[in-house]
N, C-alpha and C positions, 0 to 999 in steps of 0.2 A: 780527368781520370776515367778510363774503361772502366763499365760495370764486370762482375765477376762473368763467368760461363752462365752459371746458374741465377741467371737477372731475375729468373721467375719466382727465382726462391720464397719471394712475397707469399705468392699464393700458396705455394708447392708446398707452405707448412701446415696449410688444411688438407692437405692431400698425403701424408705422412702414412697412414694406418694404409691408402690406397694404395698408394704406390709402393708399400713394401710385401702389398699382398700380391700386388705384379710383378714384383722380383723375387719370390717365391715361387709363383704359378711358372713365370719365364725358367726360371731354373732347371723345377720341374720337368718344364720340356727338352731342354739338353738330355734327358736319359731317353728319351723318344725318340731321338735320331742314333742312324746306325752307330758301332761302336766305333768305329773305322774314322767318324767326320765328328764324333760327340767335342773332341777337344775344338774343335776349326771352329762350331757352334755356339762353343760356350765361349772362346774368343771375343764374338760381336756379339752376343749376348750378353753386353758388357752391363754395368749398373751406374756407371758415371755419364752417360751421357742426360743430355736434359729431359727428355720423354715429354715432351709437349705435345704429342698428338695423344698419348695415352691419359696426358693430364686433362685434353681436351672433352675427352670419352666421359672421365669421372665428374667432370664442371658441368657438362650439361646436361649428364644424368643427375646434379647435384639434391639430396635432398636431407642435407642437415649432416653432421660431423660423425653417425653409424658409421660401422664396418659397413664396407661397399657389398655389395650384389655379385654373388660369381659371375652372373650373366655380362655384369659392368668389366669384372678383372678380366676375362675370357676376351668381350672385345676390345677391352685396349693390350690385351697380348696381341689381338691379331694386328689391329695398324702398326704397334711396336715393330712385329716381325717383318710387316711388308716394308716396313720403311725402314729398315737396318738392312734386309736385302739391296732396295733401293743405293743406300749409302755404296754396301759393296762394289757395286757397278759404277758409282759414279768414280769412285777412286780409283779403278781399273780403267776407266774411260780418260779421267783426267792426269792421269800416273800421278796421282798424291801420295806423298812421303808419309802424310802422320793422318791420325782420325781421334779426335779426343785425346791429341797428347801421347800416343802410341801409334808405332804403326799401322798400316793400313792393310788390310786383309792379303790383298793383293801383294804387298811390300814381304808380308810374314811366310803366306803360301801359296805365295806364285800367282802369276792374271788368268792360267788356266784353272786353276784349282779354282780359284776365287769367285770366276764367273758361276759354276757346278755348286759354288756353298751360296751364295745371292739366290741362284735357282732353287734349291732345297729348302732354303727360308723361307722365300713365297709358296712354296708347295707346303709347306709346315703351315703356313698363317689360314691356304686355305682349307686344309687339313681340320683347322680349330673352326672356322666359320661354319662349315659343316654341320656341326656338333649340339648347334642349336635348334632347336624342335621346331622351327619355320625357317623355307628356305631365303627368307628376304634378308638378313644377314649374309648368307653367304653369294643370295644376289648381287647386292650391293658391294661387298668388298669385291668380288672377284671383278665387278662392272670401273670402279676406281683402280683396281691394283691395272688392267690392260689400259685404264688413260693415264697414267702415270707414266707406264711401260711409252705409249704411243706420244708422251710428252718430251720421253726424255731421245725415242727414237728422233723425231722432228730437230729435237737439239743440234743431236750427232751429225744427224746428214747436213746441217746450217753450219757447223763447224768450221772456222777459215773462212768463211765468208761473210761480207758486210752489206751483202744484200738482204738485211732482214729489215723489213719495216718494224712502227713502235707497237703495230696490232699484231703482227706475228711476235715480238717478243711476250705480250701480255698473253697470248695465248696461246706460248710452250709452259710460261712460269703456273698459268689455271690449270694444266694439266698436269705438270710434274710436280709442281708443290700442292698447290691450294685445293687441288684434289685430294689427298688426306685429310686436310684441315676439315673439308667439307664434309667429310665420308664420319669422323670420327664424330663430331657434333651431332651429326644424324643421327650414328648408331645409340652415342648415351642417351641423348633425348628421347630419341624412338625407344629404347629398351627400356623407361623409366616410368615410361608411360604417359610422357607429357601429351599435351592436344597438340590437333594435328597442323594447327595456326603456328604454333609455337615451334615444333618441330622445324619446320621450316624457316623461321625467323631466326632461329639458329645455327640450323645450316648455311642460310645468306651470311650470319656473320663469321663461321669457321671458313666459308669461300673467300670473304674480302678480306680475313685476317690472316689466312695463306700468303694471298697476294702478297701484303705487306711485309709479311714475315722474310719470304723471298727475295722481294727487290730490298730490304734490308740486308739479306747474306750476301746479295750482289755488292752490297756497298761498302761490307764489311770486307771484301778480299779484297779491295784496295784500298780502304782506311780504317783498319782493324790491327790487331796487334797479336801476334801469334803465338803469343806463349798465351796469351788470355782464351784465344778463344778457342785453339788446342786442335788448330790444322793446320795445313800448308794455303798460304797468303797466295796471291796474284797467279791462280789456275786457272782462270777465266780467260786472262788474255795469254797467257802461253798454252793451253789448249784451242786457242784458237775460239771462245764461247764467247758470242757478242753479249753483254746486261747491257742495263739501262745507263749505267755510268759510262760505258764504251762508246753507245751509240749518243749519249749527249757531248761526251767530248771529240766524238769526229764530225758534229757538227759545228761546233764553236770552233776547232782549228784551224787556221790558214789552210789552204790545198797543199801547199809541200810537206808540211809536218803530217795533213790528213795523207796523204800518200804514203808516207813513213809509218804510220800507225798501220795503215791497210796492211804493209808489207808484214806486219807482226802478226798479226790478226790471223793473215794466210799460211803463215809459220815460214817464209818467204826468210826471214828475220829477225834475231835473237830480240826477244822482248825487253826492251827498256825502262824499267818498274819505276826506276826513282824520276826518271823524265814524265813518266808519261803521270804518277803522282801529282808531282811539281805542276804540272798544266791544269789537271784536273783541281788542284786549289787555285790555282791563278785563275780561271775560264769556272767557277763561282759553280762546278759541278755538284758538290757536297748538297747544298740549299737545291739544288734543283731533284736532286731524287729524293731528298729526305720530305719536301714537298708531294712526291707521289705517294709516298708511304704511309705519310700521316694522312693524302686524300681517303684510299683506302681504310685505314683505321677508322675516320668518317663515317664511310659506308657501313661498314662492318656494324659500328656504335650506333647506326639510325634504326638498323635493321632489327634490335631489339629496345627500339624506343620506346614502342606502345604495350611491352612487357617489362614494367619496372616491378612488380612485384611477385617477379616469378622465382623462385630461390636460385638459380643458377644466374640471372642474368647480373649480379654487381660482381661477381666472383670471375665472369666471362667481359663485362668492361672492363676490370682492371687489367686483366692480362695488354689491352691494349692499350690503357696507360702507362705498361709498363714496357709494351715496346717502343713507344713515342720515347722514354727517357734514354733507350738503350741508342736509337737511332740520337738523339742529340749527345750524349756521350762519347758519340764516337767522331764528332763535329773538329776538324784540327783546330779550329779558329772560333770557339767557343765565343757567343756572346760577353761583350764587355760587361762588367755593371755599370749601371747609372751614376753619372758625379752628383753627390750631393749639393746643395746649389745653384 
């Protein structure tokens, strides 16, 4: 059985009092855009989605169960926004039907409107970074929001093609995902006032806990389950977007069936979901990314090894225990149990 959407939920119950003060503050800012786009705004300004990068922000700012710090709610409004922009784009990019169970911006108000409300978000997140009495905040977001941008540019132009090595993919996914991961951890930390050892120790692990997170959602559009996780399944290989599950099963193919898969890939050729499924259990793909995944969580976990008693850091391990159980959940061929005797 799939965990829910909200697998975080664990955590996300110390984070309650925060995260309703950022859906407050987020709200807020829907009357700050013009009157013209405010509904389009409040749209993906949704409150069901998981907010992990804002929960990010609060975890490593963490410093005991208080109401949060404006300074804390303010930045995780801003990765909020840039990364719900982000979303925009990528459903216009991938023509996805749904986004959290509802349609997708683009679906509701067209791919031109949609690209101009993406735009307006990020201009709004760095509108807020602004706002703070030193410009290293809005240094730093604006310096992640264009490698994100320039992550997901590299994507697009790779598109239909399967000439991507396994060091170009890790270093579209550093850029377009694990770039917030990293930026967020920074800013609570850094705003919190932790040391400057630490600081860093946790943004090493918001970088390698992107990664994971990422090559998890790659694994998830081909063995995820869509009413649960509340998008449109297998847009990676009918957009033409190589992941690591793509490039591990057109290594292990025969050349005729890797020919066939090319031809998908290049849009050449209506996408075969349930075959190309079927292969990727048969050819023992599942264990070989969920293995990359949990490497990274690894990393992530080492990287705050020699900070065991810093208040954020058991609050910032579990989140990556809790994506090791979400990646085996989604396993089709779930370990046996042991026979007794």
């Amino acid at each position: 059985m799939q965990p829910p959407v909200h697998a975080f939920g664990q955590v996300f119950v110390r984070l309650q009092p925060h995260l309703a003060s950022l859906d407050i503050f987020l709200r807020d800012q829907v009357a700050r855009f013009e009157p013209e786009i405010r509904s389009m705004a409040d749209y993906c300004i949704d409150t069901s989605g998981k907010r992990i990068r804002p929960a990010l922000v609060f975890l490593s700012g963490w410093r005991g169960d208080e109401a949060p710090s404006p300074d804390l709610v303010k930045a995780a409004a801003v990765v909020e926004l840039v990364h719900l922009a982000t979303l925009v784009h990528d459903d216009i990019m991938d023509e996805a039907e749904l986004r959290r169970k509802r349609r997708t911006a683009a679906r509701e108000f067209g791919a031109t409107a949609a690209v101009l409300l993406g735009d307006a978000l990020f201009s709004h997140a760095l509108h807020l970074a602004a706002q703070f009495p030193t410009t290293e905040v809005c240094l730093h977001v604006a310096e992640s929001t264009r490698r994100v941008c320039a992550g997901e540019i590299v994507q697009t132009l790779r598109r239909g093609s399967t000439d991507i090595s396994r060091e170009d993919y890790w270093r579209i996914i550093d850029l377009k995902t694990a770039e917030l991961f990293r930026v967020s951890c920074f800013l609570g930390s850094r705003l919190a006032g932790s040391p400057a050892a630490y600081v860093e120790a946790v943004t090493s692990f918001g970088r390698h806990l992107g990664i994971a997170y990422q090559v998890y959602d790659d694994l998830a559009d081909f063995f995820g389950d869509e009413q649960r996780i509340g998008k449109t399944l297998g847009t990676d290989l009918s957009s033409g977007k190589i992941t690591l599950p793509l490039q591990i099963l057109l290594d292990r193919l025969p050349p005729a069936e890797r020919a066939g898969l090319n031809e998908e890939i290049a849009g050449r050729r209506s996408p075969q979901m349930l075959l190309r499924f079927s292969q990727m259990k048969e050819l023992g793909v599942f264990p070989s990314v969920a293995d990359a995944i949990n490497a990274e969580i690894a990393t992530a976990t080492e990287a705050l090894s020699a900070w065991p008693t810093e208040g954020p850091t058991p609050l910032l391990l579990e989140l990556g225990s809790i994506l090791r159980e979400q990646v085996a959940a989604l396993n089709p061929e779930p370990p046996k149990p042991a026979q007794a005797g």
